[in-house]
C-alpha positions as CSV (number, residue, x, y, z in Angstrom):
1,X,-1.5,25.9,3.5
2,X,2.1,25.7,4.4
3,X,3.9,23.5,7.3
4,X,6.0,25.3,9.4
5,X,9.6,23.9,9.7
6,X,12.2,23.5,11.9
7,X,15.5,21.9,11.6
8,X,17.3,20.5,14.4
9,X,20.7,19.4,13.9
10,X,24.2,20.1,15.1
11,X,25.8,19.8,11.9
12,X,25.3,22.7,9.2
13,X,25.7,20.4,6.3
14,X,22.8,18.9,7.3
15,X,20.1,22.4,7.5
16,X,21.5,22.9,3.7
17,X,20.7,19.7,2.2
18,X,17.3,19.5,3.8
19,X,16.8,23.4,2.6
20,X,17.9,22.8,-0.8
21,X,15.2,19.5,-0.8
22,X,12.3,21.8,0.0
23,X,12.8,25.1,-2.3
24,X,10.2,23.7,-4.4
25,X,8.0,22.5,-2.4
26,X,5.4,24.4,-2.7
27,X,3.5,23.2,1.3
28,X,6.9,23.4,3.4
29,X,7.9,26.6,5.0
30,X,11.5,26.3,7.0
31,X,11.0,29.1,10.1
32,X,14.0,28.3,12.6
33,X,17.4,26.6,12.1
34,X,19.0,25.2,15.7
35,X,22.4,23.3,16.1
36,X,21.2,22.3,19.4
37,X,18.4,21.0,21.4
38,X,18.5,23.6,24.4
39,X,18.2,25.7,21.2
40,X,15.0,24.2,20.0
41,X,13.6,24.3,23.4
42,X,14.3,28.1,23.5
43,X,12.4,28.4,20.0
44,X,9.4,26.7,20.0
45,X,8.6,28.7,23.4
46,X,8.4,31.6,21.3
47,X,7.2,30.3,18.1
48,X,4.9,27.7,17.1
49,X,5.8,25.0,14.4
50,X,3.5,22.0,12.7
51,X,7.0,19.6,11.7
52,X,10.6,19.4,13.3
53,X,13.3,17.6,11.0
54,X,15.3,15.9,14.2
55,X,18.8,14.8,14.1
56,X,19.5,12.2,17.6
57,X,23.2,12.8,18.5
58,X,23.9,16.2,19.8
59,X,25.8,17.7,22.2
60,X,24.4,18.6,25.7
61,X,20.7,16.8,24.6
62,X,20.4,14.5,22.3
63,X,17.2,14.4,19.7
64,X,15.0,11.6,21.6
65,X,15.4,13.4,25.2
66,X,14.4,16.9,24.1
67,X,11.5,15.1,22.2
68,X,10.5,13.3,25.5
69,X,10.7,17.1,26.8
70,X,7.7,18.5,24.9
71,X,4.6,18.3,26.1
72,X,2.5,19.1,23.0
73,X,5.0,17.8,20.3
74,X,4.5,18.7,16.5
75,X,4.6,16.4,13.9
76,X,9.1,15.1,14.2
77,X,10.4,13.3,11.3
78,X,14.3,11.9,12.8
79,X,17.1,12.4,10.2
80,X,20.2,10.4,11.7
81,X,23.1,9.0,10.6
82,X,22.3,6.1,13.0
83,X,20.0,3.2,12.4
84,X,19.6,2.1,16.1
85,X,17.4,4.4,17.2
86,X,14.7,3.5,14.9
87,X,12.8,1.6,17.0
88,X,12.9,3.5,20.3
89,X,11.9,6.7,17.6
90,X,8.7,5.3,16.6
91,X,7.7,4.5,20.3
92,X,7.8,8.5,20.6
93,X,5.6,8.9,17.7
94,X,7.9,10.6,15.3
95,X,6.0,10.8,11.8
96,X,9.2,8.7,10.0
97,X,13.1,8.1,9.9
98,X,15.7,9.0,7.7
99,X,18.8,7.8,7.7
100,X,21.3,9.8,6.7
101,X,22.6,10.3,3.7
102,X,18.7,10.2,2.3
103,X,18.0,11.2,-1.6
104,X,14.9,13.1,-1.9
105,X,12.5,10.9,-3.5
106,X,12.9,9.4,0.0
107,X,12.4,12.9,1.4
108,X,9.5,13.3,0.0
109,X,8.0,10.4,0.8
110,X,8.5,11.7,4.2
111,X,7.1,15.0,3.7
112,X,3.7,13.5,2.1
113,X,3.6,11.2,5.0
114,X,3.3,14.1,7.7
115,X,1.7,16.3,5.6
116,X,-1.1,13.7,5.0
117,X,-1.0,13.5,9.2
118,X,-1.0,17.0,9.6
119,X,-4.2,17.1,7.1
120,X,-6.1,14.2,9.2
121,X,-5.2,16.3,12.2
122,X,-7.1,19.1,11.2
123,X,-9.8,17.4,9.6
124,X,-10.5,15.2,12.8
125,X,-10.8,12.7,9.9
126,X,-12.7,9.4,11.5
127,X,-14.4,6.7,9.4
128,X,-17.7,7.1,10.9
129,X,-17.9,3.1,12.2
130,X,-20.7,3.3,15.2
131,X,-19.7,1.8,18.3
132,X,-19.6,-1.9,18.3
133,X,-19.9,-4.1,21.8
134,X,-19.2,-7.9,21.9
135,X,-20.3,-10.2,24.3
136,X,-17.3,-12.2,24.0
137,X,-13.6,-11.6,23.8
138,X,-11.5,-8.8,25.0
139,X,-12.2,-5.6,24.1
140,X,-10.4,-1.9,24.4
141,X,-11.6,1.9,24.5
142,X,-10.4,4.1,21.9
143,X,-10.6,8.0,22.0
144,X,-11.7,9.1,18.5
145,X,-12.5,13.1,17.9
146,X,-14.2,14.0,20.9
147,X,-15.5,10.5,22.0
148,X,-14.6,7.0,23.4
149,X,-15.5,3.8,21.4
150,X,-15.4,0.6,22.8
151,X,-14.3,-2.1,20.0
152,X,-13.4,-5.6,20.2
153,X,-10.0,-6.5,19.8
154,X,-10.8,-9.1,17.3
155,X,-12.4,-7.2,15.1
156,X,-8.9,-5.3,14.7
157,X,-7.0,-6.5,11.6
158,X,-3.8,-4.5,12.1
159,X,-2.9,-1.2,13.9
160,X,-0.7,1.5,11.2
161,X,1.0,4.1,13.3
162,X,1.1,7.5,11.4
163,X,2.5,9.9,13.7
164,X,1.1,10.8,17.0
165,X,-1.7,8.5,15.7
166,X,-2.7,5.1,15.2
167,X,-5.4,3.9,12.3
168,X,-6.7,1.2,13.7
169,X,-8.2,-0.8,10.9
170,X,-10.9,-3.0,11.0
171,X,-11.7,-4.6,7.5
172,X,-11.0,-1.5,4.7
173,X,-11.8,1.1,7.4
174,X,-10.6,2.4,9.8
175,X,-10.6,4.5,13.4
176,X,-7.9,7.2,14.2
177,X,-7.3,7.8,17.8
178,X,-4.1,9.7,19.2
179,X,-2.3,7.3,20.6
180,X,1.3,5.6,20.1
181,X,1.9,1.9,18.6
182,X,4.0,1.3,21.3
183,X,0.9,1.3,23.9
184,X,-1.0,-0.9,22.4
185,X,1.4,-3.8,22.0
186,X,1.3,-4.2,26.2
187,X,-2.9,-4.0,25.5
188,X,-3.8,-6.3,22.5
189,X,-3.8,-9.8,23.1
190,X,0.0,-10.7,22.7
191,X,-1.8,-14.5,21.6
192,X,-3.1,-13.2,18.6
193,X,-0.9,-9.8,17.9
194,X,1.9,-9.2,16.8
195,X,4.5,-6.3,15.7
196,X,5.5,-7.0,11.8
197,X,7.1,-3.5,11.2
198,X,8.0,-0.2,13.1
199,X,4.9,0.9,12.2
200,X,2.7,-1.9,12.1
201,X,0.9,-4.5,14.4
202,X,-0.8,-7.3,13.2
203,X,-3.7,-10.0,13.9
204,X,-2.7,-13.2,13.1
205,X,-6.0,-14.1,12.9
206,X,-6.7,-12.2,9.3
207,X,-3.6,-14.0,7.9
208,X,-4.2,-15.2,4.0
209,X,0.0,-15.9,3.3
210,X,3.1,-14.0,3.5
211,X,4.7,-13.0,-0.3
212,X,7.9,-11.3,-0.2
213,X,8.7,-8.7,2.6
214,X,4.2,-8.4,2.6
215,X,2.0,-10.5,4.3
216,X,-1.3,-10.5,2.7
217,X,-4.4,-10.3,4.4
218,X,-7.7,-12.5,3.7
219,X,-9.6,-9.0,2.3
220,X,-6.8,-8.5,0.3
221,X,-4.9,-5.9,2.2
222,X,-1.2,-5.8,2.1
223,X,1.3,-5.2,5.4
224,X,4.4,-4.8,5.1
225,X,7.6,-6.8,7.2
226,X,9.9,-4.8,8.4
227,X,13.5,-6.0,7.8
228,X,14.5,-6.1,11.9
229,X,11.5,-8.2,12.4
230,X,11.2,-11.0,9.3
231,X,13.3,-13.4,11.0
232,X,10.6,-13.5,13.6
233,X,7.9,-13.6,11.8
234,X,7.6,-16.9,10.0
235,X,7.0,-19.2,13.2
236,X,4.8,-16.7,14.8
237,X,3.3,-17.2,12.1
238,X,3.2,-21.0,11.2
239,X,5.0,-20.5,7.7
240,X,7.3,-22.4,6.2
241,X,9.6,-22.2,3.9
């Protein structure tokens, strides 16, 4: 099994670094090079490709408007030099962000992180959980493989965006559906959830205590705090210093 790669990025310096990261690894395969957007758009009607390596400023089109372009996007992993469009990123589902310069063991955290996304993808990898109806409190339809599952929303101990997907984890499993973070946050309960982390969405309900940049759950399972969102989260929370 190998990912096929394209780079996207208007500077050349750029397509050698990321060339010279892969060499060795043995799952990667690089099969376009494009300095520009309109570019990229030209390629993938001819070719298909499972990851794009995205820079965000180019000339003509930038990164996050030729993403919003595609209508059946591959797995995008941003490499900017540019911090601010972190956020707005991860509401288009791109698999993670690199900010430029990035060493490799960062790289390849990356790289594991879409290729374990690309695997779930064509495992249709669920949890198995059965469908599970409440008579009280809100609740939400998720598409998982092939079917809908209705699932109360406090049953949900945090959402993990991976992707195009979402893990939506209740207890120490969870359900995959393909869907963003972003759309959930105007969905879940904004009483009881809450965004920790680019990637992450919380229920304040499952709460044990907060050490460090984690917040610890009450079964033991760790979150992380993004740095953008830690001054927040404190008196959402009820902690103190």
């Amino acid at each position: 099994m190998s990912l096929r790669c394209l780079i996207v990025d208007d500077e050349p310096l750029a397509h050698g670094i990321i060339t010279e990261y892969v060499k060795d690894i043995p799952f990667i395969s690089i099969v376009g090079h494009c300095y520009r957007a309109t570019e990229a758009l030209l390629f993938l009607s001819k070719q298909q490709v499972d990851l794009i390596f995205l820079d965000i400023r180019m000339p003509k089109l930038n990164g996050l408007d030729f993403l919003r372009t595609l209508q059946q996007k591959p797995l995008v992993i941003v490499t900017s030099a540019y911090e601010e469009y972190a956020l707005e990123s991860f509401d288009l589902a791109v698999c993670d962000y690199l900010l430029k310069p990035f060493r490799l063991d960062r790289f390849l955290k990356a790289i594991n992180r879409a290729l374990e996304l690309y695997q779930l993808k064509k495992q249709n990898v669920t949890t198995g959980i059965e469908k599970t109806v409440n008579q009280t409190g809100e609740q939400i339809s998720l598409k998982v493989d092939k079917k809908h599952i209705l699932i109360n929303t406090e049953e949900i101990h945090y959402l993990e965006s991976l992707g195009n997907y979402v893990k939506v984890w209740k207890g120490n499993e969870f359900l995959l559906t393909p869907r963003t973070l972003g759309s959930f946050e105007t969905q879940l309960p904004a009483d009881n959830f809450i965004r920790v982390h680019k990637s992450f969405i919380l229920n304040k309900k499952y709460v044990d205590y907060l050490e460090g940049n984690t917040i610890v759950l009450k079964n033991g399972q760790q979150v992380p705090i993004g740095k953008n969102f830690r001054g927040i989260i404190k008196p959402l929370l009820n902690i103190d210093d």
